[in-house]
C-alpha positions as CSV (number, residue, x, y, z in Angstrom):
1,X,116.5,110.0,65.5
2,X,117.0,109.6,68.9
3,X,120.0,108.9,70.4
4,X,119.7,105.0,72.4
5,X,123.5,105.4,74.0
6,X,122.3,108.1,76.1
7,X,119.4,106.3,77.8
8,X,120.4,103.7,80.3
9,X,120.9,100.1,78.8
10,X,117.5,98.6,80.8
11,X,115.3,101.0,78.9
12,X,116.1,100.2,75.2
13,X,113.3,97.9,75.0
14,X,111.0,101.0,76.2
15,X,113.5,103.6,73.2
16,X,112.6,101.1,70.8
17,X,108.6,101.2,71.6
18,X,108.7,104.6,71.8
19,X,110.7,105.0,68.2
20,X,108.0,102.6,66.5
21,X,105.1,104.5,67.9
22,X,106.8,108.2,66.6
23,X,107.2,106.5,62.9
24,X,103.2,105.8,62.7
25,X,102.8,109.3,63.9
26,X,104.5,110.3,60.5
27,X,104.9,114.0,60.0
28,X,104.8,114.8,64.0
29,X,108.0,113.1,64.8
30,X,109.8,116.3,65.7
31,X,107.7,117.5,68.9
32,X,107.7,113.6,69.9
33,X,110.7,113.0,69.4
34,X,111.8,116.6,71.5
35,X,109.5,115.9,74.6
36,X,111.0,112.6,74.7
37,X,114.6,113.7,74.9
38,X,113.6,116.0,77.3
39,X,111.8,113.8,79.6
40,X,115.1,111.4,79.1
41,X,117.4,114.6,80.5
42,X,114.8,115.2,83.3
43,X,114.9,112.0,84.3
44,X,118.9,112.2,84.4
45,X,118.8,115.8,86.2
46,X,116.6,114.7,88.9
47,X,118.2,111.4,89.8
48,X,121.6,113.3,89.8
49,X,119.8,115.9,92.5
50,X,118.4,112.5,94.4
51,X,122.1,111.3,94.4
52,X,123.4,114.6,95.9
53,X,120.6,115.0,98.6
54,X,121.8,111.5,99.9
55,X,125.5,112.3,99.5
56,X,124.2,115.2,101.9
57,X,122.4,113.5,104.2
58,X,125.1,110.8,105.0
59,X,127.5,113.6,105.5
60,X,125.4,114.7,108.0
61,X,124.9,111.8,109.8
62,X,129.0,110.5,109.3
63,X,129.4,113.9,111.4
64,X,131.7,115.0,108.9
65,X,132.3,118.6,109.9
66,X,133.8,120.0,106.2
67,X,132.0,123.2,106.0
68,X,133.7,123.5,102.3
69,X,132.3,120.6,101.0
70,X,129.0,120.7,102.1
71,X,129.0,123.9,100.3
72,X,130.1,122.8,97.2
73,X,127.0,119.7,97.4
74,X,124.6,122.2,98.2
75,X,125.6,124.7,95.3
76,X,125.8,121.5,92.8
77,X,122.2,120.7,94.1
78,X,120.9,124.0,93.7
79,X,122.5,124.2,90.0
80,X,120.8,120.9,88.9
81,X,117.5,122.0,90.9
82,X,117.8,125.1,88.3
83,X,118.4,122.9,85.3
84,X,115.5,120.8,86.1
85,X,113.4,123.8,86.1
86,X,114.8,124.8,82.9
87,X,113.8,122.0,81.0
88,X,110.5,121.3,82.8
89,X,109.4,124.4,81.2
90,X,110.4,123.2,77.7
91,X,107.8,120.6,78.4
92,X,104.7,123.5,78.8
93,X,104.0,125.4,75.6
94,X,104.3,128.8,76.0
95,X,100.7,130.2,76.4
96,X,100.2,133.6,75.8
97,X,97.5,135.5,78.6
């Protein structure tokens, strides 16, 4: 079952469409019901890595000169950047060449 608390409170209308169409898909439920999670925690991840680019880019227009803390930003973005890749390649099946 999927989980509605983790998906933001405007798309339960959408979770609920989505959870009738996987019960008239019957036995399949379990790959639906994984690439949808997924696609939920992408969708997360990469608004997260929009919130830090802009949390970037005002520091560098306020002037704000701390070296440390741009670091840190960066290193968060580039973390989340990773994780985003991570799960977009649960989304591909893994094709043997």
């Amino acid at each position: 079952m999927i989980d509605l608390a983790c998906l933001p409170s405007k798309s339960h209308n959408c979770a609920e469409r989505m959870l009738d169409a996987i019960k008239r898909l019957g036995g399949r439920t379990h790959a639906v019901m994984s690439d949808f999670s997924v696609q939920a925690r992408l969708a997360e991840l990469r608004q997260e890595h929009r919130d830090l680019d802009a949390a970037i880019a005002a520091l560098i227009v306020s002037g704000d000169t701390d070296q440390l803390r741009m670091a840190r930003l960066k290193r968060q973005k580039l973390r989340l950047k990773d994780e985003i890749t991570a799960w977009e390649r649960q989304l591909v099946p893994d094709i043997i060449a």
